[in-house]
C-alpha positions as CSV (number, residue, x, y, z in Angstrom):
1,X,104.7,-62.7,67.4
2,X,105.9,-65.3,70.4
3,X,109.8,-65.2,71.1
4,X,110.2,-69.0,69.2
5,X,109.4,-67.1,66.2
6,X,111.1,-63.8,66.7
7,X,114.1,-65.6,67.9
8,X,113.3,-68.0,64.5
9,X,112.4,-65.1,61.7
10,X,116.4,-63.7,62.3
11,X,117.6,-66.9,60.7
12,X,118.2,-67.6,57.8
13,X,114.8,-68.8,55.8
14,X,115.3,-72.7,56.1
15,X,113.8,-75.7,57.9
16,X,116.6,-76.9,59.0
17,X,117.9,-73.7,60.9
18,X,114.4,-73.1,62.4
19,X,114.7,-77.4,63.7
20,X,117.8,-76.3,64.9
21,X,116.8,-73.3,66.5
22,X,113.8,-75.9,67.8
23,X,116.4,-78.5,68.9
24,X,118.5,-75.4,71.0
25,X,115.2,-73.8,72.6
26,X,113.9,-77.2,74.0
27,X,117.3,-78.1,75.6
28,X,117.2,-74.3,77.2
29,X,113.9,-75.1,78.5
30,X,114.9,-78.7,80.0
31,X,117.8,-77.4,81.4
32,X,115.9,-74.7,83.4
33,X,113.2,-77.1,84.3
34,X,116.1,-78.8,85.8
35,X,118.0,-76.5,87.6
36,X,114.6,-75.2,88.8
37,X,113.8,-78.6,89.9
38,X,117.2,-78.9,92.0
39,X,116.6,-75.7,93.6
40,X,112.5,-76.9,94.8
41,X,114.0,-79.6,96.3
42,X,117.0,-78.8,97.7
43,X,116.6,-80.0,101.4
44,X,118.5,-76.7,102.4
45,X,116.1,-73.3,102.8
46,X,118.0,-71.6,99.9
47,X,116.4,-68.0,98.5
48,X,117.4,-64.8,96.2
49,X,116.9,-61.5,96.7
50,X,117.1,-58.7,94.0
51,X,120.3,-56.2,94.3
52,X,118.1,-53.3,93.8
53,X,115.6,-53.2,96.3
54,X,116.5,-56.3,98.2
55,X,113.2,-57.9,97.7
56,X,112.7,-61.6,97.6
57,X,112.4,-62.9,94.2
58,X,112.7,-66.4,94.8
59,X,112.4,-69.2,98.0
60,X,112.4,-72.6,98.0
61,X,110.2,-75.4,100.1
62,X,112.5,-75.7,102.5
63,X,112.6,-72.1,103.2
64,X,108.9,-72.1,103.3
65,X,108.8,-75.1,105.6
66,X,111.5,-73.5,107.8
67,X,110.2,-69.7,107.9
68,X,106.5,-71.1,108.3
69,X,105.7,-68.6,105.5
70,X,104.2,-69.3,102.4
71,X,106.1,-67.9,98.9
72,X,103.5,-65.9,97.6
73,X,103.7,-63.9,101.4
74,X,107.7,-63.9,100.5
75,X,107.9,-63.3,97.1
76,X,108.5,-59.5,96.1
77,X,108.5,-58.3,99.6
78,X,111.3,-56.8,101.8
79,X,112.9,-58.3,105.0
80,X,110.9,-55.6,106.9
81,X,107.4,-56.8,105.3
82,X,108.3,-60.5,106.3
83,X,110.4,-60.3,109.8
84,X,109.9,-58.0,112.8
85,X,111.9,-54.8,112.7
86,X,115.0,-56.3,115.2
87,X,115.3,-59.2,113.1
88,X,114.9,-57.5,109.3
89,X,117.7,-55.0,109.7
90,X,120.1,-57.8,110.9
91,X,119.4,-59.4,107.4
92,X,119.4,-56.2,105.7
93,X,122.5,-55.0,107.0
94,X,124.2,-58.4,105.8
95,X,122.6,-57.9,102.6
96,X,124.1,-54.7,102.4
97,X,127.4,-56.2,103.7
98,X,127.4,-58.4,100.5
99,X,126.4,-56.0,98.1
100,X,129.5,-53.4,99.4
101,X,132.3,-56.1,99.4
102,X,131.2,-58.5,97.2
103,X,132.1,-61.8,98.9
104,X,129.9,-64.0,101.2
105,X,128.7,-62.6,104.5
106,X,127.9,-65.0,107.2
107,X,125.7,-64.8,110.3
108,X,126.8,-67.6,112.1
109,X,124.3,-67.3,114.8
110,X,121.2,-65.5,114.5
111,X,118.4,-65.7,116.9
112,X,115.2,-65.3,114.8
113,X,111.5,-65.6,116.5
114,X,109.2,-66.7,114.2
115,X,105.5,-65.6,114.4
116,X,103.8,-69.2,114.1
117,X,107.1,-70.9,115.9
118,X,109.1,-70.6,118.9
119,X,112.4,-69.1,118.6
120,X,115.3,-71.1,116.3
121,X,119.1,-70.1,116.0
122,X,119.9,-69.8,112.4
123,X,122.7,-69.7,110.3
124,X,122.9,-67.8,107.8
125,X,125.3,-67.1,104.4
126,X,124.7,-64.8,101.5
127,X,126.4,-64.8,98.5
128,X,126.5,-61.7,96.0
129,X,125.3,-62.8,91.9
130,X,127.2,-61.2,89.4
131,X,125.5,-60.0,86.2
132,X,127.4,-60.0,82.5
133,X,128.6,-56.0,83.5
134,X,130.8,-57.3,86.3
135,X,128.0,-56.0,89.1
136,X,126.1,-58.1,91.9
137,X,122.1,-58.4,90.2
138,X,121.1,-61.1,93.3
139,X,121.8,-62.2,96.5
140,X,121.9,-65.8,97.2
141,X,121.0,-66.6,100.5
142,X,121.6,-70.3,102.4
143,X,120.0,-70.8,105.5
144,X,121.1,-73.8,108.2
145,X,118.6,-74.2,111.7
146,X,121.4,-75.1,114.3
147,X,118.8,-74.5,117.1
148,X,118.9,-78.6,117.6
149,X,123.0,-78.4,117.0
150,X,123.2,-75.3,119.7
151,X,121.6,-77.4,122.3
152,X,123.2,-80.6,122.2
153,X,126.3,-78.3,122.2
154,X,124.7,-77.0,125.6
155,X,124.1,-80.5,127.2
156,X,127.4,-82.0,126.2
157,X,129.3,-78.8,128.0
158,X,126.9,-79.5,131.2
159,X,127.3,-83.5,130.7
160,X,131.1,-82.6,130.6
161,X,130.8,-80.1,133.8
162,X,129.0,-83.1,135.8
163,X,131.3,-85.9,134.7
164,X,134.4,-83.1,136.0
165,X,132.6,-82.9,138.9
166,X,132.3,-86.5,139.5
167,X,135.6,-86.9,139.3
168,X,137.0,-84.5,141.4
169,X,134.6,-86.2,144.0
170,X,135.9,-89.3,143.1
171,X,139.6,-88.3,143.7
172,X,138.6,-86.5,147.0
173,X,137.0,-90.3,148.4
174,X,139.6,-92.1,147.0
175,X,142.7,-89.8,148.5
176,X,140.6,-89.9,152.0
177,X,140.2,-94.1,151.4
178,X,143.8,-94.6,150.8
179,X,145.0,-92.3,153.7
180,X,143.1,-94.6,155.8
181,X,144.3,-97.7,154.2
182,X,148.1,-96.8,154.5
183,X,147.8,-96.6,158.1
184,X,147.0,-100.0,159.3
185,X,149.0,-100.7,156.3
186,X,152.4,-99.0,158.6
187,X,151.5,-100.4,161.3
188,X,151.2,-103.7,160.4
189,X,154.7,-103.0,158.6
190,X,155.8,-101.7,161.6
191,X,155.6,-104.3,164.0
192,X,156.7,-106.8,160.9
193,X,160.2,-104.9,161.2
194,X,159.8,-104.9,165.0
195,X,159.7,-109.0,164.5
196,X,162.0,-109.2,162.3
197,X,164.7,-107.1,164.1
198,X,164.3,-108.2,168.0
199,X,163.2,-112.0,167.2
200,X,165.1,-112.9,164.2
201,X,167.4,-115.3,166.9
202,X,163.9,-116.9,167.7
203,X,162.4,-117.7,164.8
204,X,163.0,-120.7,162.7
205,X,162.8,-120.9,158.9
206,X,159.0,-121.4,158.8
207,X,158.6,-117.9,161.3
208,X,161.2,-116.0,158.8
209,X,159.5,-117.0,155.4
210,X,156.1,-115.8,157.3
211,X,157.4,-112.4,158.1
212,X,158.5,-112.3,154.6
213,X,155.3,-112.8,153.2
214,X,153.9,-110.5,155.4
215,X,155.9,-107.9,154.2
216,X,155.5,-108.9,150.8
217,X,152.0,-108.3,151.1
218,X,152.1,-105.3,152.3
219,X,154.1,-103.9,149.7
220,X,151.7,-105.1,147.2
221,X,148.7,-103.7,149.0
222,X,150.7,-100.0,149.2
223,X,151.4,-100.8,145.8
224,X,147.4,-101.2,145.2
225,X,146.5,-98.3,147.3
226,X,149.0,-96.0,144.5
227,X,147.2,-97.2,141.9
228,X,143.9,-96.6,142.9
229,X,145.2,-93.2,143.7
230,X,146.1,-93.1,140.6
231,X,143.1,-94.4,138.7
232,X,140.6,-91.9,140.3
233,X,142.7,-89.0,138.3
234,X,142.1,-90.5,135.1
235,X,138.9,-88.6,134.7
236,X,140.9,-85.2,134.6
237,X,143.4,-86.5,131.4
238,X,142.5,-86.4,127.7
239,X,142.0,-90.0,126.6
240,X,144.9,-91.4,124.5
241,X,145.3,-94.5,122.4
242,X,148.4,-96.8,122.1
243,X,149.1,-100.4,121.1
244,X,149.1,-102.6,123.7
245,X,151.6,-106.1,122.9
246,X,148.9,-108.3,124.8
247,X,151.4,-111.4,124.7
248,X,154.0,-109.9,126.5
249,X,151.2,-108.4,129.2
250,X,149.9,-112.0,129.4
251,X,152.9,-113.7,130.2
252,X,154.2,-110.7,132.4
253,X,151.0,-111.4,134.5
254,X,151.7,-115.0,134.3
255,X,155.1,-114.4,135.7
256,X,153.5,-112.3,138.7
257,X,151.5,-115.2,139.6
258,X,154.0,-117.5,139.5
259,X,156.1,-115.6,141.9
260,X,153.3,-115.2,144.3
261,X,152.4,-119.2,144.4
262,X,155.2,-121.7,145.7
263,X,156.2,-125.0,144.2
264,X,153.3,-127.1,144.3
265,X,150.5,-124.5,144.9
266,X,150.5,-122.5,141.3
267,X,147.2,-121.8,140.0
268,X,144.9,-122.9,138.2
């Protein structure tokens, strides 16, 4: 006798409780077909292992695509039938883990060498399946290749030491170039206060607004010189965001030009 009609001859003799039972076995059935469909083609290597002898009972493509091992090589074997030794009691010491405390176990890095690939860093997370008596029947295991993830992790901390680097160069030219533009820079200033002090009685207007320029520029070139000074640290601060009221920065450089131009020679 099949199950239908086992599960159908404890009912009560009646065509409609057997259509019934009918109707309740075929929406079983498409439900599994479903969930069994979800867990094919789930594009994370997902498998489950029996709490008992820790054999796999299930895998799914992506595992087979990732592990490079069919399921009927997988399925009803042990860790140590499938993995070398190194690597199987890593997986069967997690399994174990899960099993004992009953909560997820995670691996968060695990260097496994396949035999038809090159090396890949895994992570990996179990959790424990609890039967109707309360006690873990399967593992549930979730496997995520972060080999790809590990290495950009790698380049971007060399990247970063190289751009540090960089920097750090950058500061050491730029404090050298500035030393050796403040000095004409004092000089220059130097002998503008020479002129200015022992000549003021000989100079007319034109000579005293021409001394004053002179010293005005060389204020604004020191002023320059900081700022450069300053600019090649930038490279050793976090970057930061603010909002910038570009109106008021416009006409503030407006005004700076303005001040630097005379009557009748502003620009353009």
């Amino acid at each position: 006798m099949c199950s239908f009609d086992r599960s159908a001859s404890s009912l009560p003799d009646s065509g409609e409780s057997r259509e019934l039972l009918a109707e309740r076995v075929a929406e079983l059935l498409a439900a599994n077909r479903f969930l069994d469909s979800v867990f094919e083609h789930l594009p994370t290597p997902v498998y489950i292992k029996d709490a008992a002898q820790l054999l796999y009972v299930r895998i799914n493509r992506a595992a087979e695509a990732l592990f490079g091992i069919s399921r009927e090589k997988m399925i009803g074997k042990s860790a140590h039938e499938v993995f070398e030794k190194d690597e199987a009691d890593i997986f069967v010491a997690q399994d174990r883990g899960v099993l004992a405390s009953g909560t997820a176990e995670d691996i968060s890095e695990h260097r496994l060498v396949f035999r038809t690939r090159n090396a890949r860093l895994l992570h990996v997370r179990e959790v424990p399946v609890f039967g109707e008596s309360g006690e873990p029947t399967h593992i549930l295991g979730i496997v995520e290749d972060v080999t790809q993830q590990k290495e950009m992790e790698k380049e971007i901390l060399s990247l970063n030491s190289a751009l540090q680097a960089r920097a750090e160069d950058l500061e050491s030219f730029t404090a050298e170039a500035t030393h050796d533009l403040r000095s004409p820079l004092s000089v220059i200033g130097g002998y503008a206060g020479l002129l200015e002090k022992n000549y003021a009685s000989c100079l007319d207007e034109k000579g005293k607004r021409y001394v004053s320029l002179i010293r005005a520029r060389i204020n604004g070139m020191a002023k320059l010189v900081d700022d450069l000074l300053a600019f090649s640290r930038l490279g050793q601060h976090e970057v930061s965001k603010a909002s910038v009221d570009m109106h008021g920065l416009v006409q503030h450089v407006i005004s700076k030009m303005l001040q630097l131009h005379p009557k009748g020679n502003k620009p353009t």
